[in-house]
C-alpha positions in Angstrom: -18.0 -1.1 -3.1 -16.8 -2.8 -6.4 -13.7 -1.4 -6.2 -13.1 -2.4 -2.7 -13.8 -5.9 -3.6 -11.5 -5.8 -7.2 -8.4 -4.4 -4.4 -9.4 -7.0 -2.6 -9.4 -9.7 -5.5 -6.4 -8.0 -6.6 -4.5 -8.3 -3.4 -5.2 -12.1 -2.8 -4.6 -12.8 -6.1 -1.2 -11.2 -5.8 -0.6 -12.9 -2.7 -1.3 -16.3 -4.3 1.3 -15.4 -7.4 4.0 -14.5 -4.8 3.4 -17.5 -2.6 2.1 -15.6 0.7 0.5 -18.7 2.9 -3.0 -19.4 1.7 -4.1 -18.3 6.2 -2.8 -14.9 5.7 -4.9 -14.8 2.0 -7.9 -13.0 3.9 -5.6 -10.9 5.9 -3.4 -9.7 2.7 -6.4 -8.9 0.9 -8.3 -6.7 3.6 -4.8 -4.3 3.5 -5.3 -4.0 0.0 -9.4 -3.0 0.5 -8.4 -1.0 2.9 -5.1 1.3 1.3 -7.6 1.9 -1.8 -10.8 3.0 0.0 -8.6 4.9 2.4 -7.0 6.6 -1.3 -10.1 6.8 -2.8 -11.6 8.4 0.2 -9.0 10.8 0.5 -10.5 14.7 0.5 -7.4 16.4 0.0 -7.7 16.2 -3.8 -3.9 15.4 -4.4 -2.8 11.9 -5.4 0.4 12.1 -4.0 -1.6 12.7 -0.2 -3.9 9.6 -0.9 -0.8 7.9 -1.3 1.0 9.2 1.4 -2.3 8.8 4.0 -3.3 4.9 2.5 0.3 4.1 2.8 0.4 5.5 6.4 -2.6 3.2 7.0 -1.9 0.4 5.8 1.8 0.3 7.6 0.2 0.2 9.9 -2.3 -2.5 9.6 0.1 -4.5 8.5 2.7 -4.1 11.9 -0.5 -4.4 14.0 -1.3 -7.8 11.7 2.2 -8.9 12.0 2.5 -8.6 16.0 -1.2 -10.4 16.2 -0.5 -13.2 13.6 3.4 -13.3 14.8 4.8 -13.4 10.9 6.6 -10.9 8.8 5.2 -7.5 8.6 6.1 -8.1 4.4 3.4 -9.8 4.5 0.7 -7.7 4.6 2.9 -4.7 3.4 3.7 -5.4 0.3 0.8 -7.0 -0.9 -1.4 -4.4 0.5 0.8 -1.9 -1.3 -0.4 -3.4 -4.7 -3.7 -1.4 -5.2 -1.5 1.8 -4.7 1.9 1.4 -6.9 1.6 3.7 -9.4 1.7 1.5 -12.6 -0.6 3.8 -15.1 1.3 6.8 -14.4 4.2 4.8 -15.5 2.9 3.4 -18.6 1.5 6.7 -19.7 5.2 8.2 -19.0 6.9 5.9 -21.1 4.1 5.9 -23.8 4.3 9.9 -24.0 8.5 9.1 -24.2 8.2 6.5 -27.1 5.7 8.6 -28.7 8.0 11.8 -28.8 5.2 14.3 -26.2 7.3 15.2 -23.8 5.4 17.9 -22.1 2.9 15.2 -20.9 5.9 12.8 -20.6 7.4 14.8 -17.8 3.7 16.0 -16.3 3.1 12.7 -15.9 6.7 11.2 -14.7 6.2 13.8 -12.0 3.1 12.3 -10.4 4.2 9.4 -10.9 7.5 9.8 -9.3 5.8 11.7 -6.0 3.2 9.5 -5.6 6.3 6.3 -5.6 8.0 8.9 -3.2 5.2 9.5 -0.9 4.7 5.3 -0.2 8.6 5.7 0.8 8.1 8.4 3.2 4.6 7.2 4.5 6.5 3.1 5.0 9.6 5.1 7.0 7.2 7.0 8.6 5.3 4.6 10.4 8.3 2.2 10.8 9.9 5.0 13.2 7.0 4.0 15.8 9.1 1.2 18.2 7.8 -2.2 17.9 6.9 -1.8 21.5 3.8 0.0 20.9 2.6 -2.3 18.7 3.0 -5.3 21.0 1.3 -3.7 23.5 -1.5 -2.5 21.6 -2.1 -5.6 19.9 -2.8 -7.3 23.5 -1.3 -9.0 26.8 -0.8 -12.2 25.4 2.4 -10.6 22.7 3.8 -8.7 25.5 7.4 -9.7 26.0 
């Protein structure tokens, strides 16, 4: 539960630093919860599938928030992407580089790389869905 609510703390917090609108604040910050309990969850054992399956999610959380809140879907992509971006593994990459240990330079990188890769693929992936689906799920009042 702590760690949902530090994602969650961490996602408005980034939301305030980029200058999301304070209404969304709550909206921003449940994206965030939810991409890290949906990674930590994740019983496949791989990081790059948690990655893959809480970006999935949280695409598309933040279309269905964007079609009920009628703002950008950036929104409450990008800063419920936060939790997920693979910082550490790039830190320890470039530490193992400046520090000459290049067999856990490149172990590292890799993860690193796939787990960037796989919030690419799991963004497109749920952006090939038509906006129509998520107009009509989100109610009758944002038909058009």
């Amino acid at each position: 539960m702590e760690q949902l609510i530090a994602a969650f703390a961490g996602t408005v917090a980034f939301g305030f630093l980029f200058g999301i609108p304070r209404r969304y604040f709550g909206y921003c910050g449940l994206c965030g919860s939810v991409a890290w309990g949906v990674y930590v969850l994740s019983v496949w054992g791989s990081d790059v599938v948690a990655s893959f399956a809480a970006t999935v999610v949280v695409t598309l959380m933040s279309r269905f928030l964007a079609v009920w809140k009628r703002c950008p879907v950036t929104v409450f992509l990008i800063a419920g992407l936060i939790p997920l971006v693979p910082g550490v593994g790039l830190y320890w990459t470039f530490y193992y580089l400046v520090t000459n240990q290049l067999e856990q330079m490149s172990s590292t990188g890799l993860v690193a790389v796939k787990s960037a890769c796989a919030i690419v693929l799991g963004i497109v992936f749920v952006f090939e869905i038509p906006q129509k689906f998520f107009r009509w799920m989100s109610g009758p009042g944002q038909r058009q």
